[in-house]
Biotite code that builds the C-alpha atoms (Angstrom):
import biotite.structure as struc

atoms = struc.array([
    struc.Atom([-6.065, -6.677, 4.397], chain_id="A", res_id=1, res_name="UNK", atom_name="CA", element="C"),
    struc.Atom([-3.924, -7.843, 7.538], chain_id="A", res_id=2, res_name="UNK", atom_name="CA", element="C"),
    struc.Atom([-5.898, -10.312, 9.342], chain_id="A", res_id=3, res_name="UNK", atom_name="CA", element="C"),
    struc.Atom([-4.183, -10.117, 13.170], chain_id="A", res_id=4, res_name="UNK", atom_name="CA", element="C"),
    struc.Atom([-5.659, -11.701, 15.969], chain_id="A", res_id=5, res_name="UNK", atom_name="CA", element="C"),
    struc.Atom([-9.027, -12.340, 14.339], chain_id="A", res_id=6, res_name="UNK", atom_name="CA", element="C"),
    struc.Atom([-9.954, -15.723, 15.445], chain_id="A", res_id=7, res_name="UNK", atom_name="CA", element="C"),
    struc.Atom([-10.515, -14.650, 19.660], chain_id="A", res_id=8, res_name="UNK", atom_name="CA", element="C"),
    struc.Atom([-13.548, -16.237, 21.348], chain_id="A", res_id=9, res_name="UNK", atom_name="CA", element="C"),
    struc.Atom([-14.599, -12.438, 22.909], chain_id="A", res_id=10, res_name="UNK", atom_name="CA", element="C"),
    struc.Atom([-16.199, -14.141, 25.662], chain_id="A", res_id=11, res_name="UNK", atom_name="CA", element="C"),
    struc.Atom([-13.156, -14.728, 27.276], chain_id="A", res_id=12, res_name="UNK", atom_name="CA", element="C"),
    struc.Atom([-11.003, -12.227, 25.470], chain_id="A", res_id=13, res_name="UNK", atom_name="CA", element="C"),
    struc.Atom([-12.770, -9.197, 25.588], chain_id="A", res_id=14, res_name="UNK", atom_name="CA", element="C"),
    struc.Atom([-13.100, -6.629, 22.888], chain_id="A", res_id=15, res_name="UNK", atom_name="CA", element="C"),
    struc.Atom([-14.409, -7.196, 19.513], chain_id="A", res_id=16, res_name="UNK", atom_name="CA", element="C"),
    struc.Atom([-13.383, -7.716, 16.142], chain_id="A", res_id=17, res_name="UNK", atom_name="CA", element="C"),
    struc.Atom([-12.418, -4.443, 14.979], chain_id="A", res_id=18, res_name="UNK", atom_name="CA", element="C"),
    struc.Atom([-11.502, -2.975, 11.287], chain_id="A", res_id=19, res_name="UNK", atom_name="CA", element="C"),
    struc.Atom([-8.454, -0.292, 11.768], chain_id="A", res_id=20, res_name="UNK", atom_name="CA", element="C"),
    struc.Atom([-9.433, 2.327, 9.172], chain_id="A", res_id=21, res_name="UNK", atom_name="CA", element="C"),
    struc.Atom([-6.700, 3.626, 6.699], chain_id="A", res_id=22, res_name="UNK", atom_name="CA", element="C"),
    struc.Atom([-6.121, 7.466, 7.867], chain_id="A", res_id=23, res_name="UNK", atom_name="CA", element="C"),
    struc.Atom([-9.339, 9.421, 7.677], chain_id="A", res_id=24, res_name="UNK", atom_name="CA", element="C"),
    struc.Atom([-10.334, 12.603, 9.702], chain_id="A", res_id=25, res_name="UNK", atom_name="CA", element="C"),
    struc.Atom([-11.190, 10.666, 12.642], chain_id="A", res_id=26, res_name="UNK", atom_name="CA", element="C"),
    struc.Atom([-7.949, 9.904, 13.603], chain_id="A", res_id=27, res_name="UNK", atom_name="CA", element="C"),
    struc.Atom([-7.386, 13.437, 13.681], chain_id="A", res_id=28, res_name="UNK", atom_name="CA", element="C"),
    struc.Atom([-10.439, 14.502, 15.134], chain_id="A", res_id=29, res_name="UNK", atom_name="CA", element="C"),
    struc.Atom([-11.727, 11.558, 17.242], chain_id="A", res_id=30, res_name="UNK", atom_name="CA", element="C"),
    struc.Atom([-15.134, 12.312, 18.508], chain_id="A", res_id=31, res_name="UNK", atom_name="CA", element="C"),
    struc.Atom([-19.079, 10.950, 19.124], chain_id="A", res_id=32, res_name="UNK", atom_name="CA", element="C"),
    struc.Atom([-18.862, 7.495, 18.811], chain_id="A", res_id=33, res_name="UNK", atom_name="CA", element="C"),
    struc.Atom([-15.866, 7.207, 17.576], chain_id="A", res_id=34, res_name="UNK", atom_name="CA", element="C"),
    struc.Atom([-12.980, 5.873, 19.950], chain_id="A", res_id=35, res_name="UNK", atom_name="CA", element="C"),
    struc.Atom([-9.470, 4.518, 20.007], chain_id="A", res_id=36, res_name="UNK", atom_name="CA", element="C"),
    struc.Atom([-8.403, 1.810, 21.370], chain_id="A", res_id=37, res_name="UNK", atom_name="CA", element="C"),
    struc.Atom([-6.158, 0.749, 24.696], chain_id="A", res_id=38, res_name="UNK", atom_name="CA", element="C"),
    struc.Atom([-3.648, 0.258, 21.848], chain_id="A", res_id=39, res_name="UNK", atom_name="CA", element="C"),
    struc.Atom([-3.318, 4.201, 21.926], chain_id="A", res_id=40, res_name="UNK", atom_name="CA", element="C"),
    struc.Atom([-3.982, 7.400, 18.765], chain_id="A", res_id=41, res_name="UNK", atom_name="CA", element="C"),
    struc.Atom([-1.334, 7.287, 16.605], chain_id="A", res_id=42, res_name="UNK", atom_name="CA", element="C"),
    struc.Atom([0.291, 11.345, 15.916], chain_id="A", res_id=43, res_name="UNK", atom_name="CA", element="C"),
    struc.Atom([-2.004, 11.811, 12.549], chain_id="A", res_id=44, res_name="UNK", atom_name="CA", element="C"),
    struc.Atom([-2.350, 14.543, 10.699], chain_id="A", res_id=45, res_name="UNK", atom_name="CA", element="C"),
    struc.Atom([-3.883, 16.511, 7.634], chain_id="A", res_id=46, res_name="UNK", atom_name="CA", element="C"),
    struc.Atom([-1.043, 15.410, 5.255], chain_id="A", res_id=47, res_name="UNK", atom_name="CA", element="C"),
    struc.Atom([-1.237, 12.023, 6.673], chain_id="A", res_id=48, res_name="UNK", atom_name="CA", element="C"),
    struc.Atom([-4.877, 11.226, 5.023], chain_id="A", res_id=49, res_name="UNK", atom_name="CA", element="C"),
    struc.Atom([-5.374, 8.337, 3.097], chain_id="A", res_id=50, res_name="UNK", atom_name="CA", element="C"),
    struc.Atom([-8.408, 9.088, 0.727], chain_id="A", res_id=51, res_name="UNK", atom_name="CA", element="C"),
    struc.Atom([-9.623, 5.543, -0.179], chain_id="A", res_id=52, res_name="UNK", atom_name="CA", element="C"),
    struc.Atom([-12.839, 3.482, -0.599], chain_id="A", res_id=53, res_name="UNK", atom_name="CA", element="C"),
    struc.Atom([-11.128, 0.658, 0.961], chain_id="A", res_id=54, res_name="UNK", atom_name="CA", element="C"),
    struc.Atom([-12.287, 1.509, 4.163], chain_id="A", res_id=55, res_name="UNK", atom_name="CA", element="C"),
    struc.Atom([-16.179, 1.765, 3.561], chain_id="A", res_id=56, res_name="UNK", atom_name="CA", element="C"),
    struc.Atom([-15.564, -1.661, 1.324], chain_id="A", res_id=57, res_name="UNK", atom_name="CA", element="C"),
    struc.Atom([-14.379, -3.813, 3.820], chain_id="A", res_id=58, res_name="UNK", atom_name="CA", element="C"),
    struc.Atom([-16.556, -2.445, 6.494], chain_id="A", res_id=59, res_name="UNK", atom_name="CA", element="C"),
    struc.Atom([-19.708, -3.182, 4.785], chain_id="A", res_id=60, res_name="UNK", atom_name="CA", element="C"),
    struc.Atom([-18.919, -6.641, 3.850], chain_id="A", res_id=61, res_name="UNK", atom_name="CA", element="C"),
    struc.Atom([-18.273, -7.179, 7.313], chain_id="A", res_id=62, res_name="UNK", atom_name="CA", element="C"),
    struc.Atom([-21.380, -5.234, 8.739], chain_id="A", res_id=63, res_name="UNK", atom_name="CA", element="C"),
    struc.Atom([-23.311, -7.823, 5.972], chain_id="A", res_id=64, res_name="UNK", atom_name="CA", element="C"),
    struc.Atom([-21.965, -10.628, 7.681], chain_id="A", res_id=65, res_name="UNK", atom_name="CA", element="C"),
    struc.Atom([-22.912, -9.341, 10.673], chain_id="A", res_id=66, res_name="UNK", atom_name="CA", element="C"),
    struc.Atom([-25.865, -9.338, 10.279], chain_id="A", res_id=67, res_name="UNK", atom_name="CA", element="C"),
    struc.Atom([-26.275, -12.323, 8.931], chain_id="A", res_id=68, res_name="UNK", atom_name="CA", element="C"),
    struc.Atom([-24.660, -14.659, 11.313], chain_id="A", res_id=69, res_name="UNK", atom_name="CA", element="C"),
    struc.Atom([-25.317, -11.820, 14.562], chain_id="A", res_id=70, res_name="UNK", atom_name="CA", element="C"),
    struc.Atom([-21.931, -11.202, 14.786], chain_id="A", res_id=71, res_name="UNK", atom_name="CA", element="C"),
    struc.Atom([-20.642, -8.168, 16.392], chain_id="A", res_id=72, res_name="UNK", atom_name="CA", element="C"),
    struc.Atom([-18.531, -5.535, 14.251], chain_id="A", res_id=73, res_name="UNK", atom_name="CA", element="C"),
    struc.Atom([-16.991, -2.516, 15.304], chain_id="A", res_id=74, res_name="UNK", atom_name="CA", element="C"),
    struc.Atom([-14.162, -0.227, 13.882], chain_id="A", res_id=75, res_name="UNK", atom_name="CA", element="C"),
    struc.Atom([-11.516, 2.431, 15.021], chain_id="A", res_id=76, res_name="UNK", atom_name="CA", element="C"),
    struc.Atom([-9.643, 5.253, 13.850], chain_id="A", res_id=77, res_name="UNK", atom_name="CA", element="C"),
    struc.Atom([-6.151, 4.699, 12.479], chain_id="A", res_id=78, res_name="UNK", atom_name="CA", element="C"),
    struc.Atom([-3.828, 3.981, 15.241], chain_id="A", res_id=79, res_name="UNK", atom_name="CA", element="C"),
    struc.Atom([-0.397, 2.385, 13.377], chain_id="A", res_id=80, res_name="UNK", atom_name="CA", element="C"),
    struc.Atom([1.762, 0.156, 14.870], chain_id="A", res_id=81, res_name="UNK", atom_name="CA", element="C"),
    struc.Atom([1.135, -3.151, 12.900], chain_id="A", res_id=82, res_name="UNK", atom_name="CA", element="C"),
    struc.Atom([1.408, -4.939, 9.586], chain_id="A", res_id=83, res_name="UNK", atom_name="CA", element="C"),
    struc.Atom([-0.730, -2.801, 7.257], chain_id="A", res_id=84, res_name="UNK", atom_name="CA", element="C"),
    struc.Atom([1.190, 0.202, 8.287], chain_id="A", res_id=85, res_name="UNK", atom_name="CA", element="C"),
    struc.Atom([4.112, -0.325, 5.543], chain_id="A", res_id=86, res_name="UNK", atom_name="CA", element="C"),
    struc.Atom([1.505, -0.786, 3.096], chain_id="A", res_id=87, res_name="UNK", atom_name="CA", element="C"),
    struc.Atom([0.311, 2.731, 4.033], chain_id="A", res_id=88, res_name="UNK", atom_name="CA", element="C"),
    struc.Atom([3.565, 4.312, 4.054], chain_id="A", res_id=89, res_name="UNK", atom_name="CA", element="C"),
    struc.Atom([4.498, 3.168, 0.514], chain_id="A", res_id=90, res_name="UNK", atom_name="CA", element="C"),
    struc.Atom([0.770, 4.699, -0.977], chain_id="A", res_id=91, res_name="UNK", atom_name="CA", element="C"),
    struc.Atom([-1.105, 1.005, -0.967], chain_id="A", res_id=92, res_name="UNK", atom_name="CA", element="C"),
    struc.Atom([-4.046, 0.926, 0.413], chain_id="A", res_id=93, res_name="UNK", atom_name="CA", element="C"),
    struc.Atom([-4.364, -1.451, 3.570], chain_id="A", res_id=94, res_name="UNK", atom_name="CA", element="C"),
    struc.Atom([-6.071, -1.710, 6.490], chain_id="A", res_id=95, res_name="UNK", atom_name="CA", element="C"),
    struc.Atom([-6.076, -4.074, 9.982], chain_id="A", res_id=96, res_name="UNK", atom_name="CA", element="C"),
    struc.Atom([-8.751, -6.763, 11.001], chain_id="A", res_id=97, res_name="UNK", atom_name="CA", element="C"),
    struc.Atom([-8.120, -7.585, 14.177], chain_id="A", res_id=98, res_name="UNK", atom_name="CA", element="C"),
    struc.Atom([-9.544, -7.849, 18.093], chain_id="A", res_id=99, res_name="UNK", atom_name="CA", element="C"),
    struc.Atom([-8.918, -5.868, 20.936], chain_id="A", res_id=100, res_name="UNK", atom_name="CA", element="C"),
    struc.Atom([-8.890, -5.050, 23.394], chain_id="A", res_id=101, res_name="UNK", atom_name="CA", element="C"),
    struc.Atom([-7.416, -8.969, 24.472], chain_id="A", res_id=102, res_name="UNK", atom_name="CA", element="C"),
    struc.Atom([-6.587, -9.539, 28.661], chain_id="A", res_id=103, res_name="UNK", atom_name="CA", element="C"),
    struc.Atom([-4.178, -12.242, 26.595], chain_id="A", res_id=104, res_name="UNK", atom_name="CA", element="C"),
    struc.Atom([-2.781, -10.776, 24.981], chain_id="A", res_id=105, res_name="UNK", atom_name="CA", element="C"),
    struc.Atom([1.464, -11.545, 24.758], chain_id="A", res_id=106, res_name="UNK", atom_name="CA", element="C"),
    struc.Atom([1.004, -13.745, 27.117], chain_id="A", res_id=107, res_name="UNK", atom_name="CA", element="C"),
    struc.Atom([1.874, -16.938, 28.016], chain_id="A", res_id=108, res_name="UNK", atom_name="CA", element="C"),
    struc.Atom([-1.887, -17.388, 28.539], chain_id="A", res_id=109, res_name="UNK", atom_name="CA", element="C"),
    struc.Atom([-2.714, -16.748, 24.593], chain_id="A", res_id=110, res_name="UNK", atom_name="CA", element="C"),
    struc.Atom([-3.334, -20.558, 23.847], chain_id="A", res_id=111, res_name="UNK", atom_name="CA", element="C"),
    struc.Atom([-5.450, -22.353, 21.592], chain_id="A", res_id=112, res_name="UNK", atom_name="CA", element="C"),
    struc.Atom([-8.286, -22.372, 24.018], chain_id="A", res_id=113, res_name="UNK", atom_name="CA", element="C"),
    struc.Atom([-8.876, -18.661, 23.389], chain_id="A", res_id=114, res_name="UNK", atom_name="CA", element="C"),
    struc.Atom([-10.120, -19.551, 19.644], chain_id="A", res_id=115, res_name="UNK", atom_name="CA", element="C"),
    struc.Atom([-12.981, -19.162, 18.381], chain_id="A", res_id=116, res_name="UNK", atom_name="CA", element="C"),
    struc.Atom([-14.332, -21.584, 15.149], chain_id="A", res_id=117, res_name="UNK", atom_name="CA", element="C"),
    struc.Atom([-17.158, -19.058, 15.101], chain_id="A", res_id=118, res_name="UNK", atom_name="CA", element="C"),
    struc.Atom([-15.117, -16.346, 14.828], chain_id="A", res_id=119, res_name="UNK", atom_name="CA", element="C"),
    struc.Atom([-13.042, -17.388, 12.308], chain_id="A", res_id=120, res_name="UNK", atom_name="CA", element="C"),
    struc.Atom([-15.675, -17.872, 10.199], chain_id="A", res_id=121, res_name="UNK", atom_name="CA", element="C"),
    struc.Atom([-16.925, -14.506, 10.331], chain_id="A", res_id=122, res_name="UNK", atom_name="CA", element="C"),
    struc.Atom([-13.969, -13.216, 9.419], chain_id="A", res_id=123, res_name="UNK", atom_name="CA", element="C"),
    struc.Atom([-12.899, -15.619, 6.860], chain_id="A", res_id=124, res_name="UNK", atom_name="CA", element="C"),
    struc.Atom([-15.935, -15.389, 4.853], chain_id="A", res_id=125, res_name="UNK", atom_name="CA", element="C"),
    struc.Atom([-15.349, -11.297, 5.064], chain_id="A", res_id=126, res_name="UNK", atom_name="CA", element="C"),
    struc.Atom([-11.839, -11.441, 3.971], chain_id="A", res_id=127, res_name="UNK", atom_name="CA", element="C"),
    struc.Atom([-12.540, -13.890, 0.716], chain_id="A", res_id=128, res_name="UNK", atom_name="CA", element="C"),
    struc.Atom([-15.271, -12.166, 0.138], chain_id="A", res_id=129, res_name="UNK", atom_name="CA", element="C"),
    struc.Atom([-13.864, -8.657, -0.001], chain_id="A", res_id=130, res_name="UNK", atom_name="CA", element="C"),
    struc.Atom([-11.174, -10.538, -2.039], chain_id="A", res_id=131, res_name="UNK", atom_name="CA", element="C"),
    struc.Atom([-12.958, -12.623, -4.395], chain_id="A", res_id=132, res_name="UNK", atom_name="CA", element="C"),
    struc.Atom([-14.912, -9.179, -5.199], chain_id="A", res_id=133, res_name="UNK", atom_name="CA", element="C"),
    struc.Atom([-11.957, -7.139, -5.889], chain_id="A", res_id=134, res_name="UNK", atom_name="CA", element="C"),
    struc.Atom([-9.957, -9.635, -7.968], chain_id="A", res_id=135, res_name="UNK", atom_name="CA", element="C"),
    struc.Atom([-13.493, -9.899, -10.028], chain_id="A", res_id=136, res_name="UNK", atom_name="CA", element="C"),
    struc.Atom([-14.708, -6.382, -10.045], chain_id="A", res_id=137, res_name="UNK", atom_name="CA", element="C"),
    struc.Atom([-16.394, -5.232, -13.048], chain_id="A", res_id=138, res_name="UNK", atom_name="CA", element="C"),
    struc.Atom([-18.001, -1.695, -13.919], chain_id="A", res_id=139, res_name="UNK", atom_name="CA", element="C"),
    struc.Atom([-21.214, -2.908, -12.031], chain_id="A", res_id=140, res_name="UNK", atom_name="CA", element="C"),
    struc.Atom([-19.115, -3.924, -8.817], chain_id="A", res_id=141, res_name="UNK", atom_name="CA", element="C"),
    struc.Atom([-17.624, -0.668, -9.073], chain_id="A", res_id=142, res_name="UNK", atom_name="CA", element="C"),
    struc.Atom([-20.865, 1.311, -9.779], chain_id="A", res_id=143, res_name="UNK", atom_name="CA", element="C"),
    struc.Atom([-22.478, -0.411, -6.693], chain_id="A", res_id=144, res_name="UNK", atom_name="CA", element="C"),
    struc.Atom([-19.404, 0.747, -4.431], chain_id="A", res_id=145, res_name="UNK", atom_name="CA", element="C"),
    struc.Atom([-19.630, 4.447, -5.442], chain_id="A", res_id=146, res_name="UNK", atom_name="CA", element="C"),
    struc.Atom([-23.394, 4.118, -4.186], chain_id="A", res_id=147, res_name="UNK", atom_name="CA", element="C"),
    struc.Atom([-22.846, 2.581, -0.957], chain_id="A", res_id=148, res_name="UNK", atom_name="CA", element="C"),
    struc.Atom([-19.759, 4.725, -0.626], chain_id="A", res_id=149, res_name="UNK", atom_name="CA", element="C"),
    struc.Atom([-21.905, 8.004, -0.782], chain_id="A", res_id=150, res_name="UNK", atom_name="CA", element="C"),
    struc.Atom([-24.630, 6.983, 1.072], chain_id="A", res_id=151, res_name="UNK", atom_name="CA", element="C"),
    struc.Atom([-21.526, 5.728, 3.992], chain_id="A", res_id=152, res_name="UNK", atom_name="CA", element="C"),
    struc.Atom([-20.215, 9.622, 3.727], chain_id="A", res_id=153, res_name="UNK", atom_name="CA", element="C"),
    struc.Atom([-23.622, 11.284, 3.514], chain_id="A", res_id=154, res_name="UNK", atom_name="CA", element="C"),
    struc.Atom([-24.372, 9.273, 6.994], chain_id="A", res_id=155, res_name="UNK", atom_name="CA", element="C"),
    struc.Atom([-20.705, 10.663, 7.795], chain_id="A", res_id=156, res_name="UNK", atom_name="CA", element="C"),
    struc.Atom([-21.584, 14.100, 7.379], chain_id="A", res_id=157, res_name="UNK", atom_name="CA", element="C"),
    struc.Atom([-24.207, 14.397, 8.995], chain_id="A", res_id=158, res_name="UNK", atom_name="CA", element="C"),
    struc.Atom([-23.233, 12.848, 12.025], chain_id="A", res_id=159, res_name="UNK", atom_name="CA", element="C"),
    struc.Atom([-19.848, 15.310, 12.241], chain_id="A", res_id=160, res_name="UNK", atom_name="CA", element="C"),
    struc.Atom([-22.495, 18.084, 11.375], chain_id="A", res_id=161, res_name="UNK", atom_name="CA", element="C"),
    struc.Atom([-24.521, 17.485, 14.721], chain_id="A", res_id=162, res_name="UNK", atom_name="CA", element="C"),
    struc.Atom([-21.637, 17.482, 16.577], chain_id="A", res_id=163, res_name="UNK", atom_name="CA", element="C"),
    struc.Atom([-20.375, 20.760, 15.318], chain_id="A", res_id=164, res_name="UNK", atom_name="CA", element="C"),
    struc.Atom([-23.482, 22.094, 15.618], chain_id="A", res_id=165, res_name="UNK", atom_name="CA", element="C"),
    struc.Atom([-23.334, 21.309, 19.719], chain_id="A", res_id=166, res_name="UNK", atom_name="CA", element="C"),
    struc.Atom([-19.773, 21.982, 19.624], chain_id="A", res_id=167, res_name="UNK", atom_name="CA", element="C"),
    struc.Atom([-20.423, 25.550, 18.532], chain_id="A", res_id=168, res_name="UNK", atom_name="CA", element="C"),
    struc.Atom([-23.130, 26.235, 21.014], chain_id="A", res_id=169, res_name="UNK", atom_name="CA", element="C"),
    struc.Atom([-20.829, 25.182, 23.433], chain_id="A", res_id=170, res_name="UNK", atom_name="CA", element="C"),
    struc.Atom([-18.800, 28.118, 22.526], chain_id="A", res_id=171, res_name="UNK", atom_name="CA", element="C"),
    struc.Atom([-16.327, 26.267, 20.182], chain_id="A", res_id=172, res_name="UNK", atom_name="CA", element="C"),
    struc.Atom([-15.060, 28.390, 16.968], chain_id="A", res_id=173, res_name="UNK", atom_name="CA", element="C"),
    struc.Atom([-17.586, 27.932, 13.930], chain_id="A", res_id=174, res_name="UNK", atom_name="CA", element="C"),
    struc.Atom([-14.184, 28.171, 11.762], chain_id="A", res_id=175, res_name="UNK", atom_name="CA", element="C"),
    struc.Atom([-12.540, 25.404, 13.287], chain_id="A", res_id=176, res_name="UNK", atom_name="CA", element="C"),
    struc.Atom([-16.201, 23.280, 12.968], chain_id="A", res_id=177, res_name="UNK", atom_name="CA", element="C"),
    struc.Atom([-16.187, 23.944, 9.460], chain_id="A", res_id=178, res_name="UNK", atom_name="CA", element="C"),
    struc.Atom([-13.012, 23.281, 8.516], chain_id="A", res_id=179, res_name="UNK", atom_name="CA", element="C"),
    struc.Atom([-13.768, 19.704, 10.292], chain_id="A", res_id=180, res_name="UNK", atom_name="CA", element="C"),
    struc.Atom([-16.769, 19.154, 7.493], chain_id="A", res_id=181, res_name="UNK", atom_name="CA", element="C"),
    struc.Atom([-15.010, 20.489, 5.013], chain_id="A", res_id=182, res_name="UNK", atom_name="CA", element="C"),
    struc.Atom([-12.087, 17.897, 5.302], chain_id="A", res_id=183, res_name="UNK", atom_name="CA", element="C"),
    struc.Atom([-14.383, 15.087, 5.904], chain_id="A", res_id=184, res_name="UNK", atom_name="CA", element="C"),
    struc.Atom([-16.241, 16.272, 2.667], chain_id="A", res_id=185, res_name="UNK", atom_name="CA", element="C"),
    struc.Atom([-12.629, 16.564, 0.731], chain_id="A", res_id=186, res_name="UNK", atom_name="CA", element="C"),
    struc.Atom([-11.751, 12.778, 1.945], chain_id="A", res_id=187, res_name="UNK", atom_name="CA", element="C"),
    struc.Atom([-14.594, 11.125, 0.260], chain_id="A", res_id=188, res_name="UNK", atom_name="CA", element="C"),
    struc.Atom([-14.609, 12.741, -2.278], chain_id="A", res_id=189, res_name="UNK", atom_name="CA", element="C"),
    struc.Atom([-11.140, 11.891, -3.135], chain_id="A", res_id=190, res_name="UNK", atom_name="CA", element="C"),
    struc.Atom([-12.108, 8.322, -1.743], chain_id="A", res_id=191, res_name="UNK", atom_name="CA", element="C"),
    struc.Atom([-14.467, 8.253, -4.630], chain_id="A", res_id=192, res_name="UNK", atom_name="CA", element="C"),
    struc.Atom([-11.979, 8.605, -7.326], chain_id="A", res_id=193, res_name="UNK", atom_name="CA", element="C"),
    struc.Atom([-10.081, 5.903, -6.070], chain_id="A", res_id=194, res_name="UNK", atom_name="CA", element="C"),
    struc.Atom([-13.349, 3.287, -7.176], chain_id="A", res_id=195, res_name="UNK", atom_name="CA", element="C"),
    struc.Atom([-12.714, 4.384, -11.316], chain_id="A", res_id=196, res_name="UNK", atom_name="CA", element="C"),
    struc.Atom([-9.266, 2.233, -10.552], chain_id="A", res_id=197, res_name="UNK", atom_name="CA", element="C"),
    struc.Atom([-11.539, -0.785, -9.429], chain_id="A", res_id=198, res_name="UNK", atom_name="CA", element="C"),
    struc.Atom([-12.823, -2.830, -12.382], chain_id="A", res_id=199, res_name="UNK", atom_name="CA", element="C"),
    struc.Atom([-10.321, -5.212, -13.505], chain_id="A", res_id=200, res_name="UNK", atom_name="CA", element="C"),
    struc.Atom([-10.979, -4.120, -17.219], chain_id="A", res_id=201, res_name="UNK", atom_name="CA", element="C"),
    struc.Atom([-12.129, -0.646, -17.595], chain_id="A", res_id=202, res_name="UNK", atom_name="CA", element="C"),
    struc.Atom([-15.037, -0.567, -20.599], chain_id="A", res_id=203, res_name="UNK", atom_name="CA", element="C"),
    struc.Atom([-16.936, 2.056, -20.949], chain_id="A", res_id=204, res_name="UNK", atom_name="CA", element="C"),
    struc.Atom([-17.197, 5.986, -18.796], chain_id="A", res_id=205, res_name="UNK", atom_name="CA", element="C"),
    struc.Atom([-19.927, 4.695, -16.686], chain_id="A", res_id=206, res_name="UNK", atom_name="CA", element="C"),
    struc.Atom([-18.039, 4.696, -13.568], chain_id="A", res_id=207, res_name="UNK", atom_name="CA", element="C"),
    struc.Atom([-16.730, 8.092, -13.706], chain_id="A", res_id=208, res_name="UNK", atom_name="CA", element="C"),
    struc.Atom([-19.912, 9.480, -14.497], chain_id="A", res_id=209, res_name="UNK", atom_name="CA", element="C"),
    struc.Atom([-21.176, 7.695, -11.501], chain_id="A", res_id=210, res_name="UNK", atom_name="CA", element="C"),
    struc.Atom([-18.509, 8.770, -9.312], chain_id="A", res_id=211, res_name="UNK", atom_name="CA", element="C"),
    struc.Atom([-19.363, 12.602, -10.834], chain_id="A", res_id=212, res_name="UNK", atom_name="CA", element="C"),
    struc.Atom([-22.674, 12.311, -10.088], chain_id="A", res_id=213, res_name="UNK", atom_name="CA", element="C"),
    struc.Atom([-22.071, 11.107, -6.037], chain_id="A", res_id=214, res_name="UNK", atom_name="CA", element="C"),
    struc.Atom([-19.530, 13.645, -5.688], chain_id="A", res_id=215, res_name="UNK", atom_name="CA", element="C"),
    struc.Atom([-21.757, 16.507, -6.722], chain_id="A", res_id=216, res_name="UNK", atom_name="CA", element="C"),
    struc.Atom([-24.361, 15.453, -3.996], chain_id="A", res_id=217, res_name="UNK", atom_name="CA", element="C"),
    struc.Atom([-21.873, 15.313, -1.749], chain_id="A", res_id=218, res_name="UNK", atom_name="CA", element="C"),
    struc.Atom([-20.347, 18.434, -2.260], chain_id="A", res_id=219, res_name="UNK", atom_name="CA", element="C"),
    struc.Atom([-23.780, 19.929, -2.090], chain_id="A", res_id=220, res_name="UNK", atom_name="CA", element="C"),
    struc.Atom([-25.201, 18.293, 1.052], chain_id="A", res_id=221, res_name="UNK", atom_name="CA", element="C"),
    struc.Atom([-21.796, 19.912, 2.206], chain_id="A", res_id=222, res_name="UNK", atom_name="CA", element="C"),
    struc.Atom([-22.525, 23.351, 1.239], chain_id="A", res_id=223, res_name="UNK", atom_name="CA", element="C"),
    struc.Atom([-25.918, 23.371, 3.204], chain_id="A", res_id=224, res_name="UNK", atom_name="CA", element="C"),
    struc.Atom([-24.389, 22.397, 6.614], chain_id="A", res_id=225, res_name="UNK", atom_name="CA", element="C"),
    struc.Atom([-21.852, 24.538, 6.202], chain_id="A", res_id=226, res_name="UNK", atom_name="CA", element="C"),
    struc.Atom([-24.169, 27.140, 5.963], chain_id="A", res_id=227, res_name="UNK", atom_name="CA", element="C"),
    struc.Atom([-26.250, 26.344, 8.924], chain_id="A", res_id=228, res_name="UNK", atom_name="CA", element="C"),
    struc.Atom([-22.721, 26.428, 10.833], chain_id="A", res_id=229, res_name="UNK", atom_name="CA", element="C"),
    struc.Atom([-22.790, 29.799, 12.707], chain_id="A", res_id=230, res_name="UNK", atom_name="CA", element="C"),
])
């Protein structure tokens, strides 16, 4: 987790706090609601994907808090550009907190007036607590991710299914549409087998069979909107 300019009062800032997501399809194919920043797309492609559940993880925790303490959470496609990136590039997992867009930004007008207590609360209590359960995870922590993971790329899929549907009436190439689904369906699935590496101590084949059993319904929810694509 890089934590980079997460502590802006937004009322004077602009923006929000944002969670950069490790490279998934929507950096590629950026669409709906989803939307880059001012900061700019970074050039992304197919081989570039990072299957992980680190993404959903951290964005949960930080939708909970949300919630909780009405505090406003939104999220963007992979861009680059900043601290986590290295991570990335040597295979580890990482991904940026941050806020943006920021009229302050880099400049001599960034002073300690722009912080918010507030909002370093929110995002402190996220980032221990995203810590905390990783450095504690057991076969139940693990078990609960793979559900909350599958019900994140079930949502997923069906919102990139509506908008091939309308895509194709609007005389866009089924082929192309499906092969969008069909790489969506391929990332979380391979985000999935990333959780069996979770628990700290590995006891018993409950996790995998968990992880089996989430990426079979996946797979098949798949199947059926591909088939409606036409």
């Amino acid at each position: 987790m890089s934590l980079d300019m997460v502590g802006e009062d937004t009322k004077k800032t602009g923006g929000s706090f944002l969670i950069e997501k490790m490279p998934d399809p929507s950096a590629i194919w950026t669409r709906g609601t989803d939307k880059h920043t001012e900061w700019g797309a970074g050039d992304v492609g197919e081989k570039d994907l990072f299957p992980n559940y680190f993404n959903d993880f951290i964005f949960d925790i930080c939708k909970a808090q949300g919630k909780f303490a009405n505090w406003t959470v939104n999220y963007n496609p992979f861009e680059g550009g900043s601290d986590h990136t290295p991570f990335l590039q040597n295979k580890i997992p990482g991904l940026l907190m941050w806020h943006f867009t920021d009229v302050f930004y880099h400049t001599d007008n960034d002073r300690i007036d722009k912080v918010s207590p507030t909002e370093m609360k929110n995002v402190g209590i996220s980032g221990l607590t995203a810590a905390y359960t990783l450095i504690s995870a057991d076969e139940n922590t693990a078990i609960a991710t793979v559900s909350q993971v599958k019900a994140d790329a079930l949502v997923r899929l069906k919102t990139e299914f509506e908008l091939s549907k309308k895509a194709i009436a609007d005389g866009k190439a089924a082929s192309d549409e499906k092969h969008i689904i069909e790489v969506w369906c391929k990332w979380y699935v391979d985000a999935l087998a990333t959780i069996n590496k979770m628990p700290v101590k590995a006891e018993t084949t409950k996790v995998g069979s968990a992880i089996k059993f989430a990426t079979n319904e996946i797979e098949k929810q798949t199947k059926v909107y591909l088939a409606e694509l036409k």
